[in-house]
Backbone bond lengths (Angstrom), bond angles and torsions (degrees), N, CA, C in turn:
res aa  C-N    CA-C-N  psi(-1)  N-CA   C-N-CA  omega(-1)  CA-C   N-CA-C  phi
1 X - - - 1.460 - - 1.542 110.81 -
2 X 1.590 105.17 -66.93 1.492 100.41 162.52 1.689 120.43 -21.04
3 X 1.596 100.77 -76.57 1.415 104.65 -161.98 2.112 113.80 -66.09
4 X 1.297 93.90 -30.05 1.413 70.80 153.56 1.747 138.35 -93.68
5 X 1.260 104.00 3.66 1.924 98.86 148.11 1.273 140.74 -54.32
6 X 2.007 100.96 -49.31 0.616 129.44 164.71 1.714 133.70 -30.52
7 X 1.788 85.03 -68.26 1.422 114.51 172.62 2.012 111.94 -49.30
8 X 1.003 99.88 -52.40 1.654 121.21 -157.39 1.830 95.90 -88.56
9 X 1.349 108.67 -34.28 1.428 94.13 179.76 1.603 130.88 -150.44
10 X 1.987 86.30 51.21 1.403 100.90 -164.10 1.825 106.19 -67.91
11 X 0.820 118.93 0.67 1.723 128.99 172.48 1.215 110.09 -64.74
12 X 1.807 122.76 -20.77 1.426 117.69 -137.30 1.703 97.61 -102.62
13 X 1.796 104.16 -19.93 1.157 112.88 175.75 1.810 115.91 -55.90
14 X 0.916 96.46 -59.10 1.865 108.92 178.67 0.831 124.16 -49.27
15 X 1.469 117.80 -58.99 1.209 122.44 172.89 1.434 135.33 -70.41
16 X 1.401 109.96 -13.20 1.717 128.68 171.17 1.599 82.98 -80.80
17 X 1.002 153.36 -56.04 1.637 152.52 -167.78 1.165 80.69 -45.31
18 X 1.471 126.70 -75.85 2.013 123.38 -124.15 1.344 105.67 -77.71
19 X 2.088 108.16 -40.33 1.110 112.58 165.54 1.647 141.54 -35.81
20 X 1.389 86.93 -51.59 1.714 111.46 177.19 1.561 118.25 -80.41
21 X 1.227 99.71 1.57 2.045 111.06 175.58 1.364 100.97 -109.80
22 X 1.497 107.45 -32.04 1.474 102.46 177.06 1.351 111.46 -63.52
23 X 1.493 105.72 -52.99 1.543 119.88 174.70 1.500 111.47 -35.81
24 X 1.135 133.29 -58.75 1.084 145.27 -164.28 1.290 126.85 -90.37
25 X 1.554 123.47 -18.34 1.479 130.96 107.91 1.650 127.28 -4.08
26 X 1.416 93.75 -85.92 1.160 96.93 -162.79 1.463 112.57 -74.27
27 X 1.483 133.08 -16.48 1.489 140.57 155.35 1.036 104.01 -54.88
28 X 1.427 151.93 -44.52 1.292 151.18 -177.13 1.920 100.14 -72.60
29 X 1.337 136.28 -43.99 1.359 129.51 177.75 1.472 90.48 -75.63
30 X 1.025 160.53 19.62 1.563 155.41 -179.51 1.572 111.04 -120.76
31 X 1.648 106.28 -51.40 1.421 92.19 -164.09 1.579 102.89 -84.28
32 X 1.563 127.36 -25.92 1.588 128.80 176.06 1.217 100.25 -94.98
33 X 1.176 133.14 40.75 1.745 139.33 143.22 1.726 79.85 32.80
34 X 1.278 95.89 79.51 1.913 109.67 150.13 1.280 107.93 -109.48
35 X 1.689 108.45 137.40 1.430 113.70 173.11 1.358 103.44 -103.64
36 X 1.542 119.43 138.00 1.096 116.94 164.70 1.431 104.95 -77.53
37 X 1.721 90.66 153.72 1.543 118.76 -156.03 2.030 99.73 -100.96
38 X 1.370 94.94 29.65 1.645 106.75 171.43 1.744 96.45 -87.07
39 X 1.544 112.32 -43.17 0.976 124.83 -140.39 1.907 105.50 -102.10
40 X 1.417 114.60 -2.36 1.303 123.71 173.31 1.377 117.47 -118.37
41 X 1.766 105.39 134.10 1.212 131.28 -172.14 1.435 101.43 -39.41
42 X 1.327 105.36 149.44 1.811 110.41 178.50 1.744 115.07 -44.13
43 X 1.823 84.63 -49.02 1.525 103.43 -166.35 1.602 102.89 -60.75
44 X 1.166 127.80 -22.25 1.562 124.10 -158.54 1.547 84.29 -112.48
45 X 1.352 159.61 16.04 1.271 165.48 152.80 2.075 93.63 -41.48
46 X 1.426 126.86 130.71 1.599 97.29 163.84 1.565 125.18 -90.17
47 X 1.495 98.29 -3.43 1.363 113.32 174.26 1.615 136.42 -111.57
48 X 0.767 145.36 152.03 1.578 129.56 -152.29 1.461 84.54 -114.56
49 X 1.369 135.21 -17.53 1.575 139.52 163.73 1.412 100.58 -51.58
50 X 1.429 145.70 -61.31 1.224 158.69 -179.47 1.653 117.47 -33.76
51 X 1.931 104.57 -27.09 1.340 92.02 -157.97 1.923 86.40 -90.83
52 X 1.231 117.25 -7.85 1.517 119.30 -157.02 1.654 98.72 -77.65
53 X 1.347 86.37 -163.20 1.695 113.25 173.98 1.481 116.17 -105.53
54 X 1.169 127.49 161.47 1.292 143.98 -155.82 1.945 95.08 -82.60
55 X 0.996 136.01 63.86 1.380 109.98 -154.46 1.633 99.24 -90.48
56 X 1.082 110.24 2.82 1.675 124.03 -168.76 1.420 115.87 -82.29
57 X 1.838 111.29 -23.11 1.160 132.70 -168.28 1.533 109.50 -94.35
58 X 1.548 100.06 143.78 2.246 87.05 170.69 1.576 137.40 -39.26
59 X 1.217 112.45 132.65 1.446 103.69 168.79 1.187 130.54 11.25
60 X 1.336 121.43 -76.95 1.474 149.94 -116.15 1.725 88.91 -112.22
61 X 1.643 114.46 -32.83 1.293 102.65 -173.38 2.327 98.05 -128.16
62 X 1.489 82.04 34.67 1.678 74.46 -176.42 1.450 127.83 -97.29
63 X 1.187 102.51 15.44 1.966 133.38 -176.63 1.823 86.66 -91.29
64 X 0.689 123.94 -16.31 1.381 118.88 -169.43 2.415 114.44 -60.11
65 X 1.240 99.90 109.65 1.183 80.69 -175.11 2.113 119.72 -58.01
66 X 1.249 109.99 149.75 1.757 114.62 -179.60 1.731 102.29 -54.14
67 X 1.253 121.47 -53.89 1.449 139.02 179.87 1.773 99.39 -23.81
68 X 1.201 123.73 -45.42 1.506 144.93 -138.27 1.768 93.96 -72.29
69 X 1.549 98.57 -59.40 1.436 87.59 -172.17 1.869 107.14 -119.04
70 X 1.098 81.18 52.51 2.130 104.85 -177.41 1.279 114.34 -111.88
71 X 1.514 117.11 126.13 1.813 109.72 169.92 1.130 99.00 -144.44
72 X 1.464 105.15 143.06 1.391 143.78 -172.59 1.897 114.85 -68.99
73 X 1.218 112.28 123.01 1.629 96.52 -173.17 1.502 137.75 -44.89
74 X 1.670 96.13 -34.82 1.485 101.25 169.99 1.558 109.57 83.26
75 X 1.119 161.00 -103.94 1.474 174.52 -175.32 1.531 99.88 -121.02
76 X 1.065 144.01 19.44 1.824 138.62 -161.39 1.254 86.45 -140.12
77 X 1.290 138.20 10.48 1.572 114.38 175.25 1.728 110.43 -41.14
78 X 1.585 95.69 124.87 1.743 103.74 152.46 1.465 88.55 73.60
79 X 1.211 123.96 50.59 1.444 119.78 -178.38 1.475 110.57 -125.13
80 X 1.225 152.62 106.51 1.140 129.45 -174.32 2.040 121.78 -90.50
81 X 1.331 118.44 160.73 1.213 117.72 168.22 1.848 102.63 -42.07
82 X 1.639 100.45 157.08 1.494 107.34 178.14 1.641 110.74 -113.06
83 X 1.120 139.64 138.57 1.641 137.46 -164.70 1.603 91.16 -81.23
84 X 1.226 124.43 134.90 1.643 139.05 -165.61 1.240 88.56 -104.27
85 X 1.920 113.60 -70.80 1.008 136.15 -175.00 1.298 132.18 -138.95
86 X 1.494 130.98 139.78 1.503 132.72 174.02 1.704 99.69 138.15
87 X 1.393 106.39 -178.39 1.421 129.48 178.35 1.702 124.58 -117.21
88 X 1.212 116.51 45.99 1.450 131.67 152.27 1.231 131.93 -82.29
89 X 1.230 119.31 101.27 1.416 109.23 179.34 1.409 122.74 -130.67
90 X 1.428 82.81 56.70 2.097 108.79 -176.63 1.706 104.72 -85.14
91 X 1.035 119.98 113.24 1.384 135.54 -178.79 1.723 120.21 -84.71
92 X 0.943 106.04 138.10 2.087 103.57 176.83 1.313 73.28 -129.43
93 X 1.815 116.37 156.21 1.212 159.55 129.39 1.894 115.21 -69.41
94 X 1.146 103.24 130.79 1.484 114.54 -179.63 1.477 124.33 -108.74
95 X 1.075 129.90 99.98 1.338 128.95 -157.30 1.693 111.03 -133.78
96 X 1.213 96.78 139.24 2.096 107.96 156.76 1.302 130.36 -73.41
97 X 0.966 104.37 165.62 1.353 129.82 177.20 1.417 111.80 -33.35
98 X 1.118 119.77 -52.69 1.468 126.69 172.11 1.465 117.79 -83.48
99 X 1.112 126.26 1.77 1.461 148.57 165.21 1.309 107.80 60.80
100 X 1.433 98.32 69.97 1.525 119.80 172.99 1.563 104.75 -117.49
101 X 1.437 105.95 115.15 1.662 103.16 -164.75 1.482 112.54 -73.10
102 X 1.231 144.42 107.77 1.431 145.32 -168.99 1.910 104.04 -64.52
103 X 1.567 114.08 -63.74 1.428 100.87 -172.43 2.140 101.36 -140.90
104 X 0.854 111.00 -172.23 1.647 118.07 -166.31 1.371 88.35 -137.45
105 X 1.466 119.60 103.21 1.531 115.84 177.65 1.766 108.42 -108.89
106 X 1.178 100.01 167.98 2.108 94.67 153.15 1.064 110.14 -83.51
107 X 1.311 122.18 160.74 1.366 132.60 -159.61 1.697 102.51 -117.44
108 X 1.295 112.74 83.78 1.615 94.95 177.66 1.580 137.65 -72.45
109 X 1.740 134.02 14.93 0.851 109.13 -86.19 2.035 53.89 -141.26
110 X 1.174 113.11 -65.62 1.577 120.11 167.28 1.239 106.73 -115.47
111 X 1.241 141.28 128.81 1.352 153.50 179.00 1.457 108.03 -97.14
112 X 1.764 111.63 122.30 1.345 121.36 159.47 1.210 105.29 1.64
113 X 1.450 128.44 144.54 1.732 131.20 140.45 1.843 118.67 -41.43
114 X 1.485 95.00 116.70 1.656 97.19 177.34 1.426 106.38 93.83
115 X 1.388 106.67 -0.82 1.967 96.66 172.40 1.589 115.65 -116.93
116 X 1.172 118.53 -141.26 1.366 117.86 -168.49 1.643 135.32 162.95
117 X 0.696 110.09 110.44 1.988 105.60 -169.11 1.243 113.25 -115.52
118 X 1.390 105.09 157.27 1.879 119.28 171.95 1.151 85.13 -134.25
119 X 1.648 93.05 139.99 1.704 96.05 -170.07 1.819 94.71 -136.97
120 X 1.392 100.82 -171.28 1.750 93.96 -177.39 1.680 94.99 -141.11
121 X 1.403 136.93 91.31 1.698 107.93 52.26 1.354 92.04 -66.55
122 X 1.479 130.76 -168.68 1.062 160.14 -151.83 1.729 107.32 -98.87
123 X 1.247 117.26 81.78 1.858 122.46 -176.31 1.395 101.20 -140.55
124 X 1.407 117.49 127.62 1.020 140.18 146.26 1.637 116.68 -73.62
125 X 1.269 120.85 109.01 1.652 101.96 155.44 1.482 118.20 -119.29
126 X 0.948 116.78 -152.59 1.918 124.11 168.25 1.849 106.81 160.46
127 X 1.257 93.85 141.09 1.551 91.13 150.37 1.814 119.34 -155.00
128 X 1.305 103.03 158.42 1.261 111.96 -152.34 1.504 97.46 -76.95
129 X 1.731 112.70 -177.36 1.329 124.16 170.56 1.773 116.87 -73.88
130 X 1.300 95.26 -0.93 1.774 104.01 -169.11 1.605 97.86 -134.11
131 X 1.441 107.18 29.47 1.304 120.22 166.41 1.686 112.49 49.76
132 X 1.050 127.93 46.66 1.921 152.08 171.87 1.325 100.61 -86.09
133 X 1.251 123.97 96.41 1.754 118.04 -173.24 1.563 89.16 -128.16
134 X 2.037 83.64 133.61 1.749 100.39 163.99 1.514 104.92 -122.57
135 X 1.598 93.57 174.17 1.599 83.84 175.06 1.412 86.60 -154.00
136 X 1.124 137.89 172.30 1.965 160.98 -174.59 1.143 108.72 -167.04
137 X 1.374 126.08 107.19 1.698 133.95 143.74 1.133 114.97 165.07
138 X 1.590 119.88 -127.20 1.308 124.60 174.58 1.345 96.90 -109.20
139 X 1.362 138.21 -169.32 1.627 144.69 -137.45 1.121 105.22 166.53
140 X 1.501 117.24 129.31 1.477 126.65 158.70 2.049 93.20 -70.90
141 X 1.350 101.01 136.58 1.355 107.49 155.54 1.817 109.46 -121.65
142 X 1.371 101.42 123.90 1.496 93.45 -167.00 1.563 94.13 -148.61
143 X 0.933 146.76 -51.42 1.535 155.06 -171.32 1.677 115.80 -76.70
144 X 1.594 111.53 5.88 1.751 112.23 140.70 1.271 113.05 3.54
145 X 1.750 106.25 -137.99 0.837 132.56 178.40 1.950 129.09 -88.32
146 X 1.882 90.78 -19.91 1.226 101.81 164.05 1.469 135.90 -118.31
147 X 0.905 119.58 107.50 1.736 134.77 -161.45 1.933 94.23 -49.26
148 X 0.997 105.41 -25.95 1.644 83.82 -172.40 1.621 117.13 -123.12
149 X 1.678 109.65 98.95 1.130 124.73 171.52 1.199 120.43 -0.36
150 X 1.334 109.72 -54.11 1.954 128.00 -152.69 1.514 93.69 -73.61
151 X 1.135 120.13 -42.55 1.451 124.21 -178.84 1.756 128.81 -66.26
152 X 1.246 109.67 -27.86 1.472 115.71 -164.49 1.626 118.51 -173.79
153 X 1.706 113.29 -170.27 1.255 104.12 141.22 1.758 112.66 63.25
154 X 1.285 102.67 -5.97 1.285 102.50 171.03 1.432 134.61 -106.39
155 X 1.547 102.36 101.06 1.464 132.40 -167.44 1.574 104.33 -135.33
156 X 1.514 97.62 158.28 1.303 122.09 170.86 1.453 126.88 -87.22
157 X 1.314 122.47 150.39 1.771 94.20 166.02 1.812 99.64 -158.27
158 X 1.349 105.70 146.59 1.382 125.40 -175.53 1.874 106.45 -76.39
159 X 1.275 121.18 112.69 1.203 106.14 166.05 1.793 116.57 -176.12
160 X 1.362 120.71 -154.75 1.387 105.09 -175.32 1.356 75.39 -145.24
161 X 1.689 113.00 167.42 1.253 129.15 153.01 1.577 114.55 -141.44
162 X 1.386 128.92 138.75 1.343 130.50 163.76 1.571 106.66 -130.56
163 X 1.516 107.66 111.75 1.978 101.53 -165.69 1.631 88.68 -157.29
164 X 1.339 120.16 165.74 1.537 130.22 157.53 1.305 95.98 -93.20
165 X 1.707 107.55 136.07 1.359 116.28 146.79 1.053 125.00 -77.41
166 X 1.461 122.26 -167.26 1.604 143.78 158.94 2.002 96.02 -100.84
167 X 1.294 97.60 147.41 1.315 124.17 -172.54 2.009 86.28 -79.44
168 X 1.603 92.67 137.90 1.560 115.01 -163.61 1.285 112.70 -120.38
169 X 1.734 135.99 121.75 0.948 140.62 -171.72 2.064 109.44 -32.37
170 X 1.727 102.50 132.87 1.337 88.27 -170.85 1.641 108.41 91.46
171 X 1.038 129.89 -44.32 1.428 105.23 -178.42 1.463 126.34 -84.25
């Protein structure tokens, strides 16, 4: 029985995946009222990264404006994704200008070596013991050019990654 499902409707696997990420995508741009950042004035952009080009991306697709796969917090200012599921329990400190630390959050963002989270908006991350880190969903992007959240730079962005890091203080 199996193998003839299989056989007859091995397509059905993938596409029930992409569907149901899409799905869950786009529930995540719905329920934290994110605006995509296609749709906001340059000047109201919070990042000056936003107004550029993708230069980070391949060749072939690096004309691509940043805006494209960027969304705006909407009512969530300074809010981060929440851990649903997994075993990360890598911490950042959040601090001002005067380096008064405001709160001690989890960090969903790269997970320790050997851990891993599902978070809600909708992100997959993980990384391995030989430091192999992926990620799937939406993303706080906040650690640009400015180290401190509270200040700026705080946008979302749609994307995937599969890359080796460099080994990260703490791991």
């Amino acid at each position: 029985m199996w193998n003839w499902f299989l056989h007859n409707f091995y397509w059905a696997i993938p596409v029930g995946f992409l569907g149901l990420n899409i799905l869950l995508i786009l529930l995540s741009i719905w329920t934290w009222h994110l605006k995509w950042a296609v749709f906001v004035k340059d000047e109201d952009l919070p990042a000056e990264a936003l107004k550029g080009k993708h230069n980070d991306w391949w060749g072939f697709i690096s004309w691509a404006p940043r805006n494209w796969n960027a969304f705006i917090n909407g009512d969530r200012q300074h809010q981060w994704p929440k851990k649903l599921f997994g075993n990360n329990e890598r911490r950042v400190k959040m601090w001002t200008k005067d380096g008064v630390i405001l709160y001690d959050i989890l960090y969903t963002g790269v997970p320790n070596p050997g851990t891993w989270n599902i978070c809600w908006p909708f992100l997959i991350t993980f990384v391995t013991k030989k430091f192999k880190y992926f990620r799937w969903g939406i993303r706080k992007d906040i650690f640009g050019d400015n180290p401190n959240p509270i200040d700026g730079d705080d946008y979302w962005v749609l994307g995937a990654a599969f890359k080796t890091i460099k080994p990260f203080e703490g791991s």
